[in-house]
C-alpha positions as CSV (number, residue, x, y, z in Angstrom):
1,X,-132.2,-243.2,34.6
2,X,-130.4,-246.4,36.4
3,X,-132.0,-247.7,39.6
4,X,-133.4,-244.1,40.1
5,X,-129.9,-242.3,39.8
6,X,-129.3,-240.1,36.5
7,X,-126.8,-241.8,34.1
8,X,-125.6,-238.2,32.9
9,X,-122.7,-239.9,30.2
10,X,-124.3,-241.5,27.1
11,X,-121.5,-242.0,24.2
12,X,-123.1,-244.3,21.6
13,X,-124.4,-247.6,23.1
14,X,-121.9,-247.0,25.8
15,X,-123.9,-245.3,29.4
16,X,-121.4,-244.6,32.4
17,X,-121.9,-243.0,36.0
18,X,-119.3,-240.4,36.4
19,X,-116.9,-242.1,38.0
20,X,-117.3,-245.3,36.0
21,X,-117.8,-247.3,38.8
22,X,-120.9,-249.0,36.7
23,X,-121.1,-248.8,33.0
24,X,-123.9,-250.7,30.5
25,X,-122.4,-251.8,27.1
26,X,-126.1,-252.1,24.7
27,X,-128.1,-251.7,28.3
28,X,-125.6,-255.2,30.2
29,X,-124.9,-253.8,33.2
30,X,-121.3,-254.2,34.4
31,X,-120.0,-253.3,37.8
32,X,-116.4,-252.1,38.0
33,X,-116.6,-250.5,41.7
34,X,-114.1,-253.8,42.6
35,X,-112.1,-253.0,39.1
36,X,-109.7,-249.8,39.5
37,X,-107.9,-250.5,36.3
38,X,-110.4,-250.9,34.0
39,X,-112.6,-248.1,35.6
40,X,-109.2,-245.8,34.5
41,X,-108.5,-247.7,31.6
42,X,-112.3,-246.8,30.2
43,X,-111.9,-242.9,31.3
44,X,-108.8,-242.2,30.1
45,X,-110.2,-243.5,27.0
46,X,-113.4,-241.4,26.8
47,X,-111.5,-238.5,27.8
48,X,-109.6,-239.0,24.8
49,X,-112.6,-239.5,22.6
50,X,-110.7,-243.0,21.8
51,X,-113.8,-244.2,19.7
52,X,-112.3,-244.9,16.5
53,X,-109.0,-245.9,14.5
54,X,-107.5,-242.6,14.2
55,X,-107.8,-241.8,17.4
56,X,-106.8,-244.9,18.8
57,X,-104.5,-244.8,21.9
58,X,-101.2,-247.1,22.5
59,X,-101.4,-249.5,25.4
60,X,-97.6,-249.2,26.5
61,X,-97.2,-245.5,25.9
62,X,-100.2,-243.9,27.0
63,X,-103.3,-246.0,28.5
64,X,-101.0,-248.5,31.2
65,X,-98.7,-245.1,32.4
66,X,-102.2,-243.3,33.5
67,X,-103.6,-246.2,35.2
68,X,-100.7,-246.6,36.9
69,X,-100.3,-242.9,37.6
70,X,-103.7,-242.6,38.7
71,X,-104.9,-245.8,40.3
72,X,-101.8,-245.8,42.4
73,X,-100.5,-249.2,40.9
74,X,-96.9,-250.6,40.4
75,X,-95.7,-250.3,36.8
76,X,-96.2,-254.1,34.9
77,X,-93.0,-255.1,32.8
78,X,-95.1,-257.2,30.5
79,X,-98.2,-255.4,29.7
80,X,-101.1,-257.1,28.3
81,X,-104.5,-255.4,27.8
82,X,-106.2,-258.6,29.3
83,X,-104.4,-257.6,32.4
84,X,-106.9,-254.5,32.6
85,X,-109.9,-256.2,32.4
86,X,-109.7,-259.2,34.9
87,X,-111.8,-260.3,37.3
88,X,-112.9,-264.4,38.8
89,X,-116.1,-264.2,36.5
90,X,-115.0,-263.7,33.6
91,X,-117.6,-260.3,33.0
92,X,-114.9,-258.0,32.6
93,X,-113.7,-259.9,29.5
94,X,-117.0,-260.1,28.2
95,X,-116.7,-255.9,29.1
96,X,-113.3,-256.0,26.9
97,X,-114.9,-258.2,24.1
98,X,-117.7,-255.9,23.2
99,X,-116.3,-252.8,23.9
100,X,-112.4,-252.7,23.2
101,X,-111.0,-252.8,20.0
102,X,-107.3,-252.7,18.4
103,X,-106.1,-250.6,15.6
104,X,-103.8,-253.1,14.5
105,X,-100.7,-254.6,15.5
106,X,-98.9,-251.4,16.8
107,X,-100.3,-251.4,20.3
108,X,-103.4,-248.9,20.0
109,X,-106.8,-249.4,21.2
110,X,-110.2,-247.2,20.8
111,X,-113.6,-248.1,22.2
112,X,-116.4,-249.1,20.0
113,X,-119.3,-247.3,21.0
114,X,-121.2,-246.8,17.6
115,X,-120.9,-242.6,18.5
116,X,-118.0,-242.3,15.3
């Protein structure tokens, strides 16, 4: 339970509403009602069970074309994964820092969320 409303997603020390509009990374709340991209950046990721090196999923190929697709947003030429996880605060780094991690230098990601 958050704030009275059931978290019903638990994936390792990752918790998530539904929708992802709020997630908590080792119980820090983050807020990403504001943050389109990484809101579809983080479920296309747990709906590819993205939590480890072999199932690691490429930036350019697969994670930017479904934001893009589904959040409605131009494609980007140059596409960085900082680009998904920006905001004035600097939180959403912080979000990226603890959570996102690469699989090397080909362009995949995978979230680390302790659940391998």
């Amino acid at each position: 339970m958050r704030d009275g409303i059931r978290i019903t997603h638990v994936i390792g020390r990752l918790e998530y509403r539904p929708d992802f509009s709020e997630v908590w990374v080792d119980n820090v709340h983050y807020d990403l009602r504001a943050y389109g991209k990484a809101r579809l950046f983080l479920e296309f990721m747990v709906a590819n069970q993205a939590f480890g090196v072999s199932s690691a999923r490429h930036l350019a190929d697969e994670i930017a074309p479904y934001v893009w697709a589904n959040g409605n947003y131009p494609p980007s030429a140059e596409i960085r994964i900082q680009d998904f996880f920006k905001d004035r605060s600097g939180e959403l780094a912080r979000l990226r820092q603890e959570l996102v991690v690469s699989a090397g230098d080909k362009g995949k990601y995978y979230l680390k969320t302790g659940a391998v």
